[in-house]
C-alpha positions in Angstrom: -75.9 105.7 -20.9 -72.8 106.2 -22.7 -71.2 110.0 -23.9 -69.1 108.8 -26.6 -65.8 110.9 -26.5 -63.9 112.1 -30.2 -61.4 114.2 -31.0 -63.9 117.6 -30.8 -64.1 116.2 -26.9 -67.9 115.1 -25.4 -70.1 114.7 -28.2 -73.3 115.5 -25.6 -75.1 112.8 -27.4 -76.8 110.3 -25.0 -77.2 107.0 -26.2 -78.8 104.0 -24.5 -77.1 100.7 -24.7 -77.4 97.3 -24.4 -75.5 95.6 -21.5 -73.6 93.1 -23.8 -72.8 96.5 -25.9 -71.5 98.4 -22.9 -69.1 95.6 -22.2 -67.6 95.4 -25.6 -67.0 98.7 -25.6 -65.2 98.5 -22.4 -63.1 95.9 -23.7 -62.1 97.7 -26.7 -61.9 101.3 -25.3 -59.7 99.9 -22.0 -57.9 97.3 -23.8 -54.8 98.9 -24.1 -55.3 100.4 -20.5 -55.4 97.2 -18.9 -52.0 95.9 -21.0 -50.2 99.7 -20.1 -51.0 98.5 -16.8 -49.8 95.5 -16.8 -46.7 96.1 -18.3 -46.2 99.2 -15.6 -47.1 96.7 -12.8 -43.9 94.4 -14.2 -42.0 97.3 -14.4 -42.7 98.6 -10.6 -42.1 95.1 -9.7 -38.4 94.8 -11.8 -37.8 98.0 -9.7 -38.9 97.3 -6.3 -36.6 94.0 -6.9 -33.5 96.1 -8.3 -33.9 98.6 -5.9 -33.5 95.8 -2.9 -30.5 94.5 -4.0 -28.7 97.6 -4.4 -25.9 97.9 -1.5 -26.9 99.9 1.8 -25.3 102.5 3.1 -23.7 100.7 6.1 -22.4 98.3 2.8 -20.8 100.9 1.2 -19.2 102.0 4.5 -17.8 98.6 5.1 -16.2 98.1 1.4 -14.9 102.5 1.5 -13.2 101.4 4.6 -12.3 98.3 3.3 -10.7 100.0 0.0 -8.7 102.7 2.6 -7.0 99.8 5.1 -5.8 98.2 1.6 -4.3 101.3 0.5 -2.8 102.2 3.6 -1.1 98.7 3.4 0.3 98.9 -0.1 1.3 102.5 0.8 3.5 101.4 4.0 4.9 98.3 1.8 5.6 100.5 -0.9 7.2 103.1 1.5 9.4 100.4 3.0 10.9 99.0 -0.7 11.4 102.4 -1.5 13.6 102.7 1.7 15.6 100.1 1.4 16.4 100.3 -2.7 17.3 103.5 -1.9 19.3 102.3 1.5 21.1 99.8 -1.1 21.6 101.9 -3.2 23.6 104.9 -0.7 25.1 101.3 0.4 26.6 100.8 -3.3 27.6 104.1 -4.0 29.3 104.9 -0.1 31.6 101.9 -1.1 32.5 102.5 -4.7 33.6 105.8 -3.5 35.4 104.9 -0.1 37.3 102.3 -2.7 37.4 105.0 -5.5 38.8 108.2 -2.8 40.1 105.9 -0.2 42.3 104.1 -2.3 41.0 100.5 -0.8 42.4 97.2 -1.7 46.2 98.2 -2.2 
């Protein structure tokens, strides 16, 4: 017994069919079911595998404190070339002037 469904909706109509008929109707009706499903079932997979390789949290920690000792390390290197250019550079300019208002090398 099959209620055929259209567009109005049930069409109350019962029909006796065959089983060979009920079958092909099955395949043609769910056909495109059964390949929807499929293709979700690769999709859910492709996601469950993407999902896993994403990074943890304890990852994330690990490279974020990573990233912070590596800045902190160029900052203090920076911080000490700065020091000493400008060290040089007081250096310089004390003894152009203590030639210049001194009078040096007579």
């Amino acid at each position: 017994m099959i209620n055929r469904v259209s567009k109005e909706g049930v069409t109350g109509m019962t029909e006796y069919v065959t089983k060979e008929a009920f079958e092909k109707f099955k395949a043609e009706d769910f056909a495109q079911v059964r390949q929807d499903l499929t293709v979700l079932t690769v999709k859910v997979d492709t996601l469950t595998t993407e999902v896993a390789a994403l990074p943890t949290t304890s990852d994330v920690k690990v490279l974020i404190h990573e990233a912070f000792k590596e800045a902190r390390g160029t900052a203090i290197s920076l911080g000490v070339m700065i020091a000493v250019i400008t060290g040089t550079i007081i250096a310089v300019l004390s003894f152009v002037l203590s030639v210049y208002v001194g009078g040096g090398f007579r």
